[in-house]
CHARMM internal coordinates of N, CA and C (Angstrom, degrees):
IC EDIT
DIST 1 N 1 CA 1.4365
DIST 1 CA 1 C 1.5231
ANGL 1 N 1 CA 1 C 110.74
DIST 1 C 2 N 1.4096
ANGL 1 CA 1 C 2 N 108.16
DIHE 1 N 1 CA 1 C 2 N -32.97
DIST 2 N 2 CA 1.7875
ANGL 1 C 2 N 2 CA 106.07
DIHE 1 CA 1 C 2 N 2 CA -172.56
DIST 2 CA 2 C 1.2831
ANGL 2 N 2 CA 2 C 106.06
DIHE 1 C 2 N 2 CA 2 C -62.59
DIST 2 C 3 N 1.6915
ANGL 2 CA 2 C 3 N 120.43
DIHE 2 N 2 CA 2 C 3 N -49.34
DIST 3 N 3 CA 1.4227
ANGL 2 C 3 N 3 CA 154.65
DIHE 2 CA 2 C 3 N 3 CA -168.36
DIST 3 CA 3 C 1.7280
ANGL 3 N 3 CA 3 C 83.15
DIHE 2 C 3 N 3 CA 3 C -56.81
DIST 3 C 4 N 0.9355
ANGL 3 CA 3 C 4 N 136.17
DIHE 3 N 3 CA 3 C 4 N -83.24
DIST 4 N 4 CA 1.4993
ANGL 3 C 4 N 4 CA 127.38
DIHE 3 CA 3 C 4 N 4 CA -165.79
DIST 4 CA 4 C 1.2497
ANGL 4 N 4 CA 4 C 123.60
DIHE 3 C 4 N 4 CA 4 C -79.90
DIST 4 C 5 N 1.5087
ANGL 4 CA 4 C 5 N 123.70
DIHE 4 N 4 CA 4 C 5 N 16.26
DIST 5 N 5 CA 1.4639
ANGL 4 C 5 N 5 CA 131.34
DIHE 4 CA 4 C 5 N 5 CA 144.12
DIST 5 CA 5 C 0.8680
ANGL 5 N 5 CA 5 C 108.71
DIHE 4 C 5 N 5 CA 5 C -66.72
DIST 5 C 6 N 1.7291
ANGL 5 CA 5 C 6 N 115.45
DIHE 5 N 5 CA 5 C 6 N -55.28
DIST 6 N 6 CA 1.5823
ANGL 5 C 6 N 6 CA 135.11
DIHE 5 CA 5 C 6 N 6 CA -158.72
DIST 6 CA 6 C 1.5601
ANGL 6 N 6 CA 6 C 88.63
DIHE 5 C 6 N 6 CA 6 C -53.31
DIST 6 C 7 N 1.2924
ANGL 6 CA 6 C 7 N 119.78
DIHE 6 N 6 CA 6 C 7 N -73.99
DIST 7 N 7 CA 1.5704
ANGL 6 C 7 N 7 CA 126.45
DIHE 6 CA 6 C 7 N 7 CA -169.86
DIST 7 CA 7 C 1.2108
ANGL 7 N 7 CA 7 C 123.46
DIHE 6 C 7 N 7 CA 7 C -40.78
DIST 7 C 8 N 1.1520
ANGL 7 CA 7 C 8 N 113.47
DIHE 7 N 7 CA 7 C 8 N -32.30
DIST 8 N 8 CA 1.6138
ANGL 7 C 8 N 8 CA 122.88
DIHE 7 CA 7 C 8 N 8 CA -165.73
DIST 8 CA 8 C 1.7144
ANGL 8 N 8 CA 8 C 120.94
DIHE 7 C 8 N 8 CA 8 C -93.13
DIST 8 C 9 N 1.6874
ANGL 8 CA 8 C 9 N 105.34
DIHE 8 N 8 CA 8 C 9 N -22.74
DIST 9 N 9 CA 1.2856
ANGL 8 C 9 N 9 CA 160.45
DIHE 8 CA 8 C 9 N 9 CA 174.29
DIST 9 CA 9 C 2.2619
ANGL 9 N 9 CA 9 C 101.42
DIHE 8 C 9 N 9 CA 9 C -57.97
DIST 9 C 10 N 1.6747
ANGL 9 CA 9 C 10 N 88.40
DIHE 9 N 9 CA 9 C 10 N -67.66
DIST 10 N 10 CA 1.6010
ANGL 9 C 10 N 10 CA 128.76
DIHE 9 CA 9 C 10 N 10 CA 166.93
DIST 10 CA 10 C 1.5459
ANGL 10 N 10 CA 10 C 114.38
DIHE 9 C 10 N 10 CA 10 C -32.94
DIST 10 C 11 N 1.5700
ANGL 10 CA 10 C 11 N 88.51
DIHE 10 N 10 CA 10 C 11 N -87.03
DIST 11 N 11 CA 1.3929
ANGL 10 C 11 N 11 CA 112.02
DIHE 10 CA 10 C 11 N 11 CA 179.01
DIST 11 CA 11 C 1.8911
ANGL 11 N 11 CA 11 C 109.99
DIHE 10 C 11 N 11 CA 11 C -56.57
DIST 11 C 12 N 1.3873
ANGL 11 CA 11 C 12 N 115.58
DIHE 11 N 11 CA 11 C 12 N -37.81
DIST 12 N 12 CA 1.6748
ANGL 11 C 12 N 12 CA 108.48
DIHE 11 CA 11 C 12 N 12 CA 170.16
DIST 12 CA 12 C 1.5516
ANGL 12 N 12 CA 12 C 132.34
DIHE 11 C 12 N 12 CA 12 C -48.55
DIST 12 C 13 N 1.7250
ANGL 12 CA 12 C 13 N 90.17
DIHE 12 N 12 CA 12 C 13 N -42.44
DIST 13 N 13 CA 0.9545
ANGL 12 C 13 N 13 CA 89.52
DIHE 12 CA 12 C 13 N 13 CA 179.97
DIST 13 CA 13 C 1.6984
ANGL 13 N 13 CA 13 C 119.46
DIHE 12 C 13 N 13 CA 13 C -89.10
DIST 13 C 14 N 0.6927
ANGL 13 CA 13 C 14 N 120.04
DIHE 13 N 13 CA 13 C 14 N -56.08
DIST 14 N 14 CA 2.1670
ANGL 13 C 14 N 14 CA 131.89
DIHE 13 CA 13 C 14 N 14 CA 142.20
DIST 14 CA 14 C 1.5695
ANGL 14 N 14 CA 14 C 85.80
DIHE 13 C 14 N 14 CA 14 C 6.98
DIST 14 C 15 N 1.5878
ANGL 14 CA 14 C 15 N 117.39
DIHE 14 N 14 CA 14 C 15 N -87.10
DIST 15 N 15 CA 1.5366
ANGL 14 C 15 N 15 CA 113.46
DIHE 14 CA 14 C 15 N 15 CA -158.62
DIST 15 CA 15 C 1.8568
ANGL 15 N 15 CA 15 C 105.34
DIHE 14 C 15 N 15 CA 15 C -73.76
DIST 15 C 16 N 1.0790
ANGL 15 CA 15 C 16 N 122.46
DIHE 15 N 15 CA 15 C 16 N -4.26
DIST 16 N 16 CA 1.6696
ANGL 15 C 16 N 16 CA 126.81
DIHE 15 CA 15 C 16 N 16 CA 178.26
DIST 16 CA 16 C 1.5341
ANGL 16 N 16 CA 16 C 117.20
DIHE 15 C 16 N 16 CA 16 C -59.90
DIST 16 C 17 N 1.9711
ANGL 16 CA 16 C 17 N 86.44
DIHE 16 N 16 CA 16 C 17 N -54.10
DIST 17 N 17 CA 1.5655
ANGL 16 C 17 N 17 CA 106.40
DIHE 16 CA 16 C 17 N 17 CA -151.27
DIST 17 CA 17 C 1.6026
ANGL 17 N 17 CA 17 C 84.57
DIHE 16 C 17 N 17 CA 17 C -104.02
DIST 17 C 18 N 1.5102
ANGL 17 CA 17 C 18 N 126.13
DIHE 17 N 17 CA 17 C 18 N 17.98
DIST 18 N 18 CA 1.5012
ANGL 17 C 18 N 18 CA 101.38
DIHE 17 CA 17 C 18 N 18 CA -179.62
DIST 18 CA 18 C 2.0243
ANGL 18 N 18 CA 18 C 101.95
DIHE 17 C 18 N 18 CA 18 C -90.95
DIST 18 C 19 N 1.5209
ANGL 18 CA 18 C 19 N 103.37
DIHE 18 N 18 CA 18 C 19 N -4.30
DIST 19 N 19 CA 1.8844
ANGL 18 C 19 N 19 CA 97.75
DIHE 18 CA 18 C 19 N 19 CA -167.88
DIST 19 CA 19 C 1.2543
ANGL 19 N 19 CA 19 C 83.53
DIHE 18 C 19 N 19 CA 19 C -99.13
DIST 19 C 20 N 0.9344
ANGL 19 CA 19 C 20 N 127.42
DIHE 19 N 19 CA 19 C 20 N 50.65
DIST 20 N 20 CA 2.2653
ANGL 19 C 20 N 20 CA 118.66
DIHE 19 CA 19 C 20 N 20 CA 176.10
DIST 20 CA 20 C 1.2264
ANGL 20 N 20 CA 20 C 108.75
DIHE 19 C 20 N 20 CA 20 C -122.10
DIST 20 C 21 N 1.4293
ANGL 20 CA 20 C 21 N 101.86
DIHE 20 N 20 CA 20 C 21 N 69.39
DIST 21 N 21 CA 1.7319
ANGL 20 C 21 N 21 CA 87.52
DIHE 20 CA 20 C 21 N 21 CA -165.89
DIST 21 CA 21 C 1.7032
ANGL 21 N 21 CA 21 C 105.62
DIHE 20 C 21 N 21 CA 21 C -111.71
DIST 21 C 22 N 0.7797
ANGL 21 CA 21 C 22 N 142.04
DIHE 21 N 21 CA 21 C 22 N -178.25
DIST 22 N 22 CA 1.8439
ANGL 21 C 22 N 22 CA 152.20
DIHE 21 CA 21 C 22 N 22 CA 169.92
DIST 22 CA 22 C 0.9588
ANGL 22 N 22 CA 22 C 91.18
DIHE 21 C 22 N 22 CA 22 C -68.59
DIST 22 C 23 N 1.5221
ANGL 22 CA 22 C 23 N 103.00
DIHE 22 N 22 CA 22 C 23 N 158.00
DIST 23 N 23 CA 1.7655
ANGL 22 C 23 N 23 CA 131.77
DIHE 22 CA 22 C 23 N 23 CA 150.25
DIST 23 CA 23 C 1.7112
ANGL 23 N 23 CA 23 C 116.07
DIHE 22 C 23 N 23 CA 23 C -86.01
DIST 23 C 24 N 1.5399
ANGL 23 CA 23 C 24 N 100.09
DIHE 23 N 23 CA 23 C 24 N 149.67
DIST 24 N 24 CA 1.6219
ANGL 23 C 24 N 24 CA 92.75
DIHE 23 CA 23 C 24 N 24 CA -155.35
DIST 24 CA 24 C 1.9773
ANGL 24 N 24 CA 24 C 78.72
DIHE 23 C 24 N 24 CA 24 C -93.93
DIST 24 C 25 N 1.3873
ANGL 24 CA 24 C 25 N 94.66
DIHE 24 N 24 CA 24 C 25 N 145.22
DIST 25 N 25 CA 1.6497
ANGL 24 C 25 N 25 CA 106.13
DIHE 24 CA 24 C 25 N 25 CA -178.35
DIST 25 CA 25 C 1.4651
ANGL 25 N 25 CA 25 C 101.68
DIHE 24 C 25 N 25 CA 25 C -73.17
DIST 25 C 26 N 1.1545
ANGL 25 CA 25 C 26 N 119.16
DIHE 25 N 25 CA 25 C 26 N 155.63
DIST 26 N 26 CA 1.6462
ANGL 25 C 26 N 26 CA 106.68
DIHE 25 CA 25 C 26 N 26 CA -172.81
DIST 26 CA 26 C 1.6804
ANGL 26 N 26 CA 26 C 81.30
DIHE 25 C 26 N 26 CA 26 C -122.62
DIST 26 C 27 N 1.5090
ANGL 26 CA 26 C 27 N 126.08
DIHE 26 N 26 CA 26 C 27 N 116.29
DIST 27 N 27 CA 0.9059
ANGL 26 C 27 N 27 CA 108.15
DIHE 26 CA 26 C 27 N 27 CA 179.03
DIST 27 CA 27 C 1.9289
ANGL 27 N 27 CA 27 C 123.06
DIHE 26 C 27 N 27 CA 27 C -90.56
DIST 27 C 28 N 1.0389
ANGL 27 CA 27 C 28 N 106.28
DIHE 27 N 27 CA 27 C 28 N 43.68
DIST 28 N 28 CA 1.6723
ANGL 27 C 28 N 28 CA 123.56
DIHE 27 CA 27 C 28 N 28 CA -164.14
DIST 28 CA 28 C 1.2299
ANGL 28 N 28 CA 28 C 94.66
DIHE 27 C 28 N 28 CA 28 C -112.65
DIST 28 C 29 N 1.2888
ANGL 28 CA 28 C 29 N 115.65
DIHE 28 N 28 CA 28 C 29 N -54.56
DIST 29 N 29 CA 1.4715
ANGL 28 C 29 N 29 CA 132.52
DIHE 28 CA 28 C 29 N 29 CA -176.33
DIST 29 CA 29 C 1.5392
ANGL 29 N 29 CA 29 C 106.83
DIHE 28 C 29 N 29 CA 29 C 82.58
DIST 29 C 30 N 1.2752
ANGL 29 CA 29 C 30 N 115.65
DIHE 29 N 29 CA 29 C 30 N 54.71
DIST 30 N 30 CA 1.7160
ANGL 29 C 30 N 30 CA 107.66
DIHE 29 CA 29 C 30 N 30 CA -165.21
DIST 30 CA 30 C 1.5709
ANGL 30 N 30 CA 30 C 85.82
DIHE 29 C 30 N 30 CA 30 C -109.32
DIST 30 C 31 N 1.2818
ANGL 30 CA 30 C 31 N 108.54
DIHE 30 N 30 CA 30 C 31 N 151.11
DIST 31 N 31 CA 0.9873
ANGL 30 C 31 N 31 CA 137.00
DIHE 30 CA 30 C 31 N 31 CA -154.01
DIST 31 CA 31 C 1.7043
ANGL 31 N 31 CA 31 C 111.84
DIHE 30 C 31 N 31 CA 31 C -124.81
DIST 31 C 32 N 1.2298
ANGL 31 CA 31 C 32 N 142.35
DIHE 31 N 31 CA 31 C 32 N 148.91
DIST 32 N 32 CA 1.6065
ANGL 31 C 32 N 32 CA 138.97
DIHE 31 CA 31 C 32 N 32 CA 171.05
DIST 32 CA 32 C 1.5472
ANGL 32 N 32 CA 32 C 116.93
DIHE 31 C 32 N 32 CA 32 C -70.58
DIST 32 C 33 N 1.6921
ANGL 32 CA 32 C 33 N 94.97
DIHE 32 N 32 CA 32 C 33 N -37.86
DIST 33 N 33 CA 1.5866
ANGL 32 C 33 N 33 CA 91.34
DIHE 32 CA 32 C 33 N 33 CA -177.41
DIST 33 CA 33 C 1.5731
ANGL 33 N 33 CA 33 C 103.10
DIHE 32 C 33 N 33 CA 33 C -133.57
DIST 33 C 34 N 1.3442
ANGL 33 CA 33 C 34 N 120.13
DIHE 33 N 33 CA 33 C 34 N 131.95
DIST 34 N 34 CA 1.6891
ANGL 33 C 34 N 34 CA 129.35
DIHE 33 CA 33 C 34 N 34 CA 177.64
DIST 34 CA 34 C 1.3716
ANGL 34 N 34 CA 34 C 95.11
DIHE 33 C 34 N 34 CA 34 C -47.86
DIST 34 C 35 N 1.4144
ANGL 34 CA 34 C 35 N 102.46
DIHE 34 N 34 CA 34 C 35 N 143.55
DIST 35 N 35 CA 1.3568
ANGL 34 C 35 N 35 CA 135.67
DIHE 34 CA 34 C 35 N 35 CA 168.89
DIST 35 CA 35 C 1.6253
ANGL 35 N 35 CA 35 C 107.04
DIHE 34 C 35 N 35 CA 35 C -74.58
DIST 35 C 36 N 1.4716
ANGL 35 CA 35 C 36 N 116.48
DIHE 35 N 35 CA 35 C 36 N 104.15
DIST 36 N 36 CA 1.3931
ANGL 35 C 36 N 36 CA 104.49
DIHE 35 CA 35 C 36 N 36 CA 175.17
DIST 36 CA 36 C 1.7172
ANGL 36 N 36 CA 36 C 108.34
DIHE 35 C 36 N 36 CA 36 C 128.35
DIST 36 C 37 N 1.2780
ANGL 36 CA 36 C 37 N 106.60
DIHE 36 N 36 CA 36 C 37 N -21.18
DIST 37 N 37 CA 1.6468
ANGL 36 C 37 N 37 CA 140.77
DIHE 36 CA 36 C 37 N 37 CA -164.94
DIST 37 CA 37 C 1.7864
ANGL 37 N 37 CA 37 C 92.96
DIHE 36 C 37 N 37 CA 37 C -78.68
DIST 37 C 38 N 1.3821
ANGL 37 CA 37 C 38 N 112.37
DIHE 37 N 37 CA 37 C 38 N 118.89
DIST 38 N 38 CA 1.2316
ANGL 37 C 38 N 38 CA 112.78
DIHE 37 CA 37 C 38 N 38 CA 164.58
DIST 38 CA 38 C 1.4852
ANGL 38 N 38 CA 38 C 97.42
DIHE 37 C 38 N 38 CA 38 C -128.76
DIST 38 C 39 N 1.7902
ANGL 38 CA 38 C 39 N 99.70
DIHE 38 N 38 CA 38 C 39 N 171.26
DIST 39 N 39 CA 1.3405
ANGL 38 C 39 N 39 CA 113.75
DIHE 38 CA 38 C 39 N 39 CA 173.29
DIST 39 CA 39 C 1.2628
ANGL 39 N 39 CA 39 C 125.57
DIHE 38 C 39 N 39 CA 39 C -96.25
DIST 39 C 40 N 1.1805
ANGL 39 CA 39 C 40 N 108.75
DIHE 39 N 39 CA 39 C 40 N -0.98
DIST 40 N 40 CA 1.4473
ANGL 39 C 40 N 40 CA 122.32
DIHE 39 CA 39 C 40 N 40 CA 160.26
DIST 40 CA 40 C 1.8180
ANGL 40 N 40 CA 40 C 140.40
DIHE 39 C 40 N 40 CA 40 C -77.53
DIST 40 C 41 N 1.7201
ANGL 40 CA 40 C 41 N 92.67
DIHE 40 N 40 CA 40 C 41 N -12.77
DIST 41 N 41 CA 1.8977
ANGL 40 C 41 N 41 CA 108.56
DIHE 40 CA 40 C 41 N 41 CA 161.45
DIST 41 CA 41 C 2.0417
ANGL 41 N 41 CA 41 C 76.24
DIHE 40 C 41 N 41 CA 41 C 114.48
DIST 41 C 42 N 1.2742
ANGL 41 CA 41 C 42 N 86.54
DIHE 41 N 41 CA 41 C 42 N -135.55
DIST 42 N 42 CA 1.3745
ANGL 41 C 42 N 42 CA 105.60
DIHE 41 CA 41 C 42 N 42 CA -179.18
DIST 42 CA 42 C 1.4706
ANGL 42 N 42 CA 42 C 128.44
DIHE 41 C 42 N 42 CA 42 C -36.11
DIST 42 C 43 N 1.1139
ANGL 42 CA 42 C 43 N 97.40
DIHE 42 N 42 CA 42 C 43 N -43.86
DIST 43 N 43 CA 1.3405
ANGL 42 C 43 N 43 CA 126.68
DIHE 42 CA 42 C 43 N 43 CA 169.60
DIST 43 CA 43 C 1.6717
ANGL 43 N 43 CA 43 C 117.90
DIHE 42 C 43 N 43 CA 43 C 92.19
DIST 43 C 44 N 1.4903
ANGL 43 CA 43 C 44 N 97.24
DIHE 43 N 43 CA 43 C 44 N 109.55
DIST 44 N 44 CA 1.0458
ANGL 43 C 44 N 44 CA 113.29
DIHE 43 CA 43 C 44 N 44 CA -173.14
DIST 44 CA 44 C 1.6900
ANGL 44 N 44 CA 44 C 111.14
DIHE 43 C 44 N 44 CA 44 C -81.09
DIST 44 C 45 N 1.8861
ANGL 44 CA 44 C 45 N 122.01
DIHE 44 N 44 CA 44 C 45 N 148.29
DIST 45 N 45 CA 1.0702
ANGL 44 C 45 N 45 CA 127.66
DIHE 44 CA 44 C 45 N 45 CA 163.16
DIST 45 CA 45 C 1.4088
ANGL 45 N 45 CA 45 C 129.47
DIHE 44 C 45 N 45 CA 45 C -46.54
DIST 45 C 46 N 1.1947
ANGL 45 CA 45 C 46 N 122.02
DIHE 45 N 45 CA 45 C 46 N 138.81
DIST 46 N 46 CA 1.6263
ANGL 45 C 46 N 46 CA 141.27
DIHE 45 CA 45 C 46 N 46 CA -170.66
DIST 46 CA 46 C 2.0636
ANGL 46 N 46 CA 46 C 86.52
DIHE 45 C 46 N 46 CA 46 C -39.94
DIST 46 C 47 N 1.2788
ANGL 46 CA 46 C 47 N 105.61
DIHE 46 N 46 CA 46 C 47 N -66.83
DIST 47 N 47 CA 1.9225
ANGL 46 C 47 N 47 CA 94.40
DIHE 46 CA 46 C 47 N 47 CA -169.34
DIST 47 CA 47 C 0.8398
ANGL 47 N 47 CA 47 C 114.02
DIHE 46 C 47 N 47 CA 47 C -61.25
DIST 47 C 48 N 2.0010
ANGL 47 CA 47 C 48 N 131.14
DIHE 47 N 47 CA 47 C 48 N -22.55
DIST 48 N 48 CA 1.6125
ANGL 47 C 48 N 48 CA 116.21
DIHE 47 CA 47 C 48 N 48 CA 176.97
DIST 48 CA 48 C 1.3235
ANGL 48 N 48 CA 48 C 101.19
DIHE 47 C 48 N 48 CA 48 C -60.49
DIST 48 C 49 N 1.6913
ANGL 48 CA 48 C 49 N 123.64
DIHE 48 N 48 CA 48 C 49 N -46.96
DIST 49 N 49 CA 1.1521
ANGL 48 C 49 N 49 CA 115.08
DIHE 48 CA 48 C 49 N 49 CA -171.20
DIST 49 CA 49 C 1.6212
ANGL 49 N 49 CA 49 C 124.62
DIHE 48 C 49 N 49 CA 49 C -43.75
DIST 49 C 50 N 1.2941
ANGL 49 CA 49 C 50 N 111.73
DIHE 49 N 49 CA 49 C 50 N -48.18
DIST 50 N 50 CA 1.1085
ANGL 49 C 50 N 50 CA 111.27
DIHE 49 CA 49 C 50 N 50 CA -155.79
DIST 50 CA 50 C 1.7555
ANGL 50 N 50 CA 50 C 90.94
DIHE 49 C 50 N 50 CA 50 C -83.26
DIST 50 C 51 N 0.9573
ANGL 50 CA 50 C 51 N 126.81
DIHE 50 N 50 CA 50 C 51 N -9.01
DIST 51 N 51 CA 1.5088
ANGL 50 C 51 N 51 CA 123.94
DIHE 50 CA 50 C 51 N 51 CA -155.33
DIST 51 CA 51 C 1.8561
ANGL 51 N 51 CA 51 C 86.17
DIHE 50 C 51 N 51 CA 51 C -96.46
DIST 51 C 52 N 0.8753
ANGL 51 CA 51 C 52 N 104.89
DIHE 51 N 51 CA 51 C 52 N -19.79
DIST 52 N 52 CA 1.9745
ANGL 51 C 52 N 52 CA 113.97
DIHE 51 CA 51 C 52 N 52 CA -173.25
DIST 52 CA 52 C 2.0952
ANGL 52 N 52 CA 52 C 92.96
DIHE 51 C 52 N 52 CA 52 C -97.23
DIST 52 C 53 N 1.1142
ANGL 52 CA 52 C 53 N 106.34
DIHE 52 N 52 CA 52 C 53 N -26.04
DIST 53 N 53 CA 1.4092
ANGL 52 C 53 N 53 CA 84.63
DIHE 52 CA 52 C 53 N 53 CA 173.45
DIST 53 CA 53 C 1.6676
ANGL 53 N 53 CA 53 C 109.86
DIHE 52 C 53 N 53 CA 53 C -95.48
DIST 53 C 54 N 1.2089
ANGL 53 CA 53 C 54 N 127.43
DIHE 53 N 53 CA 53 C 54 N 4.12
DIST 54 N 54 CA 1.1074
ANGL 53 C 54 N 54 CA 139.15
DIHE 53 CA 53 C 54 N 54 CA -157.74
DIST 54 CA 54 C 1.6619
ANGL 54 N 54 CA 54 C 119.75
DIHE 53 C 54 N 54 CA 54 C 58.17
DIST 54 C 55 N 1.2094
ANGL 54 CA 54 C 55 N 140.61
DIHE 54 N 54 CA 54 C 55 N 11.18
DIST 55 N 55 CA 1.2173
ANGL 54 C 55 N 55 CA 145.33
DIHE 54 CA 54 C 55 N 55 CA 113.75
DIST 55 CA 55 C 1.6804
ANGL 55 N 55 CA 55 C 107.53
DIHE 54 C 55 N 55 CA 55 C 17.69
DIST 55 C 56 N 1.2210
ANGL 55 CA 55 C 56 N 113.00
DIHE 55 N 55 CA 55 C 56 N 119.84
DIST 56 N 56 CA 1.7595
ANGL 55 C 56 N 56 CA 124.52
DIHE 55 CA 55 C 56 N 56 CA 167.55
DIST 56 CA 56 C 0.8782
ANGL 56 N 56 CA 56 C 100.70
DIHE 55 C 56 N 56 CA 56 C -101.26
DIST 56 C 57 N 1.5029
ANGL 56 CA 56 C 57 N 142.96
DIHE 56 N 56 CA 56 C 57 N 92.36
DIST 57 N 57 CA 1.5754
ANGL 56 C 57 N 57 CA 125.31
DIHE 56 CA 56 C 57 N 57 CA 169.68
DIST 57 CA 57 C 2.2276
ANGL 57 N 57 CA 57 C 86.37
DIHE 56 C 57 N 57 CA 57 C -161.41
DIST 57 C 58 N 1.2323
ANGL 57 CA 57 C 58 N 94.52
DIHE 57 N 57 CA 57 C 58 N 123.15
DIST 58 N 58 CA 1.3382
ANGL 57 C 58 N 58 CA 88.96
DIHE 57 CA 57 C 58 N 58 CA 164.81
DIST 58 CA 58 C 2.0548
ANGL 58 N 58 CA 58 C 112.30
DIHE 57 C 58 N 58 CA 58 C -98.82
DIST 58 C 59 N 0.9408
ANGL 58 CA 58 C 59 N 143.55
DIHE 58 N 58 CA 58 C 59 N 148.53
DIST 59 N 59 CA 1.3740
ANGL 58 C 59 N 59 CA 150.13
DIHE 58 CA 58 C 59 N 59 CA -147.45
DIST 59 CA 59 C 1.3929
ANGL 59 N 59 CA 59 C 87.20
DIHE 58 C 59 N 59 CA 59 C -96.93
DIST 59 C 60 N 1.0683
ANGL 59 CA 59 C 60 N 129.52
DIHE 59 N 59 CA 59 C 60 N -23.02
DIST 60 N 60 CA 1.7725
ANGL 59 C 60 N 60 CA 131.07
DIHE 59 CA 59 C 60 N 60 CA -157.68
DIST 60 CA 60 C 1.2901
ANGL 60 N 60 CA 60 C 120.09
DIHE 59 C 60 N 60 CA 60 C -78.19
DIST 60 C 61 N 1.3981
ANGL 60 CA 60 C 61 N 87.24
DIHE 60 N 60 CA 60 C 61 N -60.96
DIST 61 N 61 CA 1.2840
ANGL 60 C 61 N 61 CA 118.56
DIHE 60 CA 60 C 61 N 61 CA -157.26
DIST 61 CA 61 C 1.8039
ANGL 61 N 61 CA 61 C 113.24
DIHE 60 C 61 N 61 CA 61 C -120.15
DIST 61 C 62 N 1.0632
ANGL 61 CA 61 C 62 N 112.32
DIHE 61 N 61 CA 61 C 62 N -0.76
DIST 62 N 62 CA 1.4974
ANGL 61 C 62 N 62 CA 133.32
DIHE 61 CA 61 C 62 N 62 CA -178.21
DIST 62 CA 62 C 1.8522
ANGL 62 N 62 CA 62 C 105.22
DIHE 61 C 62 N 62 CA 62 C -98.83
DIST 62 C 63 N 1.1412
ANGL 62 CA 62 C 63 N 139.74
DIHE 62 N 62 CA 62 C 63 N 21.62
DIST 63 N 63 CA 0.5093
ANGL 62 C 63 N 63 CA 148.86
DIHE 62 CA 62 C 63 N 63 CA -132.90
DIST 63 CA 63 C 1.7361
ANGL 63 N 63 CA 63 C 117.75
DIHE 62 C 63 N 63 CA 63 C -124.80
DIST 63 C 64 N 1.2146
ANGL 63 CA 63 C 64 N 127.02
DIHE 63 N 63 CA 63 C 64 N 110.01
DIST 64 N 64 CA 1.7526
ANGL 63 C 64 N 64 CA 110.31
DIHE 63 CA 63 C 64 N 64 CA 169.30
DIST 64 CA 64 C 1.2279
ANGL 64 N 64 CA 64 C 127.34
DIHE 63 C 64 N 64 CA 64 C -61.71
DIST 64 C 65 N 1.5825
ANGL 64 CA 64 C 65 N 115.04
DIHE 64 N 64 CA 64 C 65 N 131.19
DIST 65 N 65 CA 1.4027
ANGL 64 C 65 N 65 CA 111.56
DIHE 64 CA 64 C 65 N 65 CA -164.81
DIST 65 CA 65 C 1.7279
ANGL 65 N 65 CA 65 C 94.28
DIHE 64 C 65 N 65 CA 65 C -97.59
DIST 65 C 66 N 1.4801
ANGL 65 CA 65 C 66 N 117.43
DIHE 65 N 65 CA 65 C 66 N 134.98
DIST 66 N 66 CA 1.4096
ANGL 65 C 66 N 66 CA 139.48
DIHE 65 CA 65 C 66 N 66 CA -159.42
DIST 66 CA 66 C 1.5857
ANGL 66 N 66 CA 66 C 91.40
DIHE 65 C 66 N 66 CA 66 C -66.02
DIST 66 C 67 N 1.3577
ANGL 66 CA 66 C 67 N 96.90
DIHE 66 N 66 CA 66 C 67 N 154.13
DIST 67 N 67 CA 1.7336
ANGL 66 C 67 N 67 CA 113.28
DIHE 66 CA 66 C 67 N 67 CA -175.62
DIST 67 CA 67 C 1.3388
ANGL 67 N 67 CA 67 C 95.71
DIHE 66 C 67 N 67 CA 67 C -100.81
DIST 67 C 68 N 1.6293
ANGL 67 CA 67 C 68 N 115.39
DIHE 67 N 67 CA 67 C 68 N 113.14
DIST 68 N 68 CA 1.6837
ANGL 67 C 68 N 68 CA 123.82
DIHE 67 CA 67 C 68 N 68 CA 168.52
DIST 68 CA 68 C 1.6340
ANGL 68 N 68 CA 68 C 93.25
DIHE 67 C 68 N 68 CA 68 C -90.81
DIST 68 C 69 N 1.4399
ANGL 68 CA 68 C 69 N 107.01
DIHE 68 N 68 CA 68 C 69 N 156.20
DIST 69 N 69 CA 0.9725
ANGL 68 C 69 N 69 CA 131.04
DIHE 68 CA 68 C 69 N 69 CA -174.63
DIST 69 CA 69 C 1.9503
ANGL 69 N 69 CA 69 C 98.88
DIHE 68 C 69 N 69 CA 69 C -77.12
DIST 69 C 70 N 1.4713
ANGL 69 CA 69 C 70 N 106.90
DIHE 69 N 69 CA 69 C 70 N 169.63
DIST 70 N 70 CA 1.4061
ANGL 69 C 70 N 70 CA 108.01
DIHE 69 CA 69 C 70 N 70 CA -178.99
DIST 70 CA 70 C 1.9985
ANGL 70 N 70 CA 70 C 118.75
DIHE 69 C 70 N 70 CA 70 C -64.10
END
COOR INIT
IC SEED 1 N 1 CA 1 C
IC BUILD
């Protein structure tokens, strides 16, 4: 009985650790979508955005002011 824990124990791990494999480095570095590429064209600023979704929030001034210590 120990002998076919041991084995079974064996073989789990054997078939576990056999899908663990690396990623192949692509050394091109090409990518699906350009770096820089928005869906907005040119690309409009964070407040046009929100001002085009109708969004109330100005980026500026909407803002939490950071907790300084005493």
């Amino acid at each position: 009985m120990k002998f076919l824990l041991r084995f079974l124990v064996i073989c789990f791990l054997v078939f576990s650790f056999s899908f663990a494999q690396a990623e192949v480095i692509n050394p091109f570095n090409t990518r699906p979508v350009t770096i820089g590429a928005s869906d907005d064209g040119v690309g409009n600023s964070l407040q046009e955005r929100f001002d085009s979704l109708g969004i109330a929030i100005n980026v500026l001034t909407g803002q939490n002011q950071p907790e300084c210590g005493p």
